[in-house]
PLY file of the C-alpha trace (Angstrom):
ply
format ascii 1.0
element vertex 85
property float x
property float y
property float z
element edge 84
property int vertex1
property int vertex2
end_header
21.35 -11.81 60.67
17.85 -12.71 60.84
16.05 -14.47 57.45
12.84 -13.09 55.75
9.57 -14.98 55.30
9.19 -16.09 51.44
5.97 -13.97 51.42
6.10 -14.71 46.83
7.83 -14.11 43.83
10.58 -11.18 44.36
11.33 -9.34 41.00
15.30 -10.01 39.82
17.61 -8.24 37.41
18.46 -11.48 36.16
18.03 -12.84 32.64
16.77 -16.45 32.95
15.82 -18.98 30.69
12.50 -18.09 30.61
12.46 -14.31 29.82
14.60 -15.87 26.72
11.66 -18.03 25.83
9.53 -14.85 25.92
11.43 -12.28 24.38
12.73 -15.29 21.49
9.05 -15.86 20.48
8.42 -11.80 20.63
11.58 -11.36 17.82
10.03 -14.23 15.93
6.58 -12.40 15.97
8.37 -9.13 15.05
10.09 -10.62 12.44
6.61 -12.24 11.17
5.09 -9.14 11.81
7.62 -7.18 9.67
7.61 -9.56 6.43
3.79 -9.84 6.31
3.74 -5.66 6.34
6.18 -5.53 3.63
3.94 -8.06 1.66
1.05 -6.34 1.87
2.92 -2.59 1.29
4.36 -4.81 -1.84
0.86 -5.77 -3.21
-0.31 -2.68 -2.54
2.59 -0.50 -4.32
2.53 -2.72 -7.30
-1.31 -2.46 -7.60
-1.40 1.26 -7.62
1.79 0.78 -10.18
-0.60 -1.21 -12.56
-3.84 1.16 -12.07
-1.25 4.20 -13.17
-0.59 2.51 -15.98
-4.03 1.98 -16.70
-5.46 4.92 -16.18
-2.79 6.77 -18.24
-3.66 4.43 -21.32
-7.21 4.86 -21.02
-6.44 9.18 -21.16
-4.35 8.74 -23.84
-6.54 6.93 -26.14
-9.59 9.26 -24.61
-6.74 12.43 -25.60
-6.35 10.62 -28.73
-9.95 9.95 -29.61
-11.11 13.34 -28.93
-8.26 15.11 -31.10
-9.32 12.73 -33.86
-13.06 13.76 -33.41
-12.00 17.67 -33.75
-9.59 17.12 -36.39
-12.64 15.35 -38.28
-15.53 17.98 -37.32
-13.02 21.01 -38.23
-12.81 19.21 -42.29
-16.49 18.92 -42.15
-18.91 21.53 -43.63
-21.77 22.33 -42.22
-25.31 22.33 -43.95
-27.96 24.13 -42.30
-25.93 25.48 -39.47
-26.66 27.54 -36.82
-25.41 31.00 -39.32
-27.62 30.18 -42.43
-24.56 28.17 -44.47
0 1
1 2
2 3
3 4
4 5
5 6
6 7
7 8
8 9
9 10
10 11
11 12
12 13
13 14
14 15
15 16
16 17
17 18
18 19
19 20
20 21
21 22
22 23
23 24
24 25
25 26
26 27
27 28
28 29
29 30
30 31
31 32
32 33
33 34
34 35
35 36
36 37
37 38
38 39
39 40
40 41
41 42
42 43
43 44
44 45
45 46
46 47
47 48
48 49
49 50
50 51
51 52
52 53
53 54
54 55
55 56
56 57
57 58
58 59
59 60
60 61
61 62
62 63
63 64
64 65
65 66
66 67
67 68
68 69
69 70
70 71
71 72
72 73
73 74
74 75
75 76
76 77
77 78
78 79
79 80
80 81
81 82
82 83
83 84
């Protein structure tokens, strides 16, 4: 049986210490990576929440104030209107 030149690195199926090294600090990203998206999806979902809100108000009181204009203009009587009254 003849021996073969070390001619570099051969790739192995083997798990060593320092593919755990590399694929602990990858989890530890992923796990970074993961919280900080659920932050911002959090911030985000809770500041649409509050705009809804918001904008919903500011119709209703719009709604509001224009049904109180009508209601007003309909008791009113007009003098020199558009039909001669």
């Amino acid at each position: 049986m003849k021996l073969q030149p070390d001619d570099g690195p051969r790739y192995s199926l083997v798990i060593g210490p320092s593919s755990d090294d590399a694929v602990g600090s990858r989890r530890k990203f992923a796990r970074r990576f993961v919280e900080g998206i659920g932050k911002l999806t959090g911030n985000v979902k809770g500041d649409c929440r509050e705009k809804d809100r918001r904008t919903c108000r500011k119709i209703a009181r719009g709604c509001w104030s224009m049904w109180e204009i009508q209601a007003t203009t309909s008791r009113c009587q007009w003098v020199n209107g558009p039909d001669g009254g």
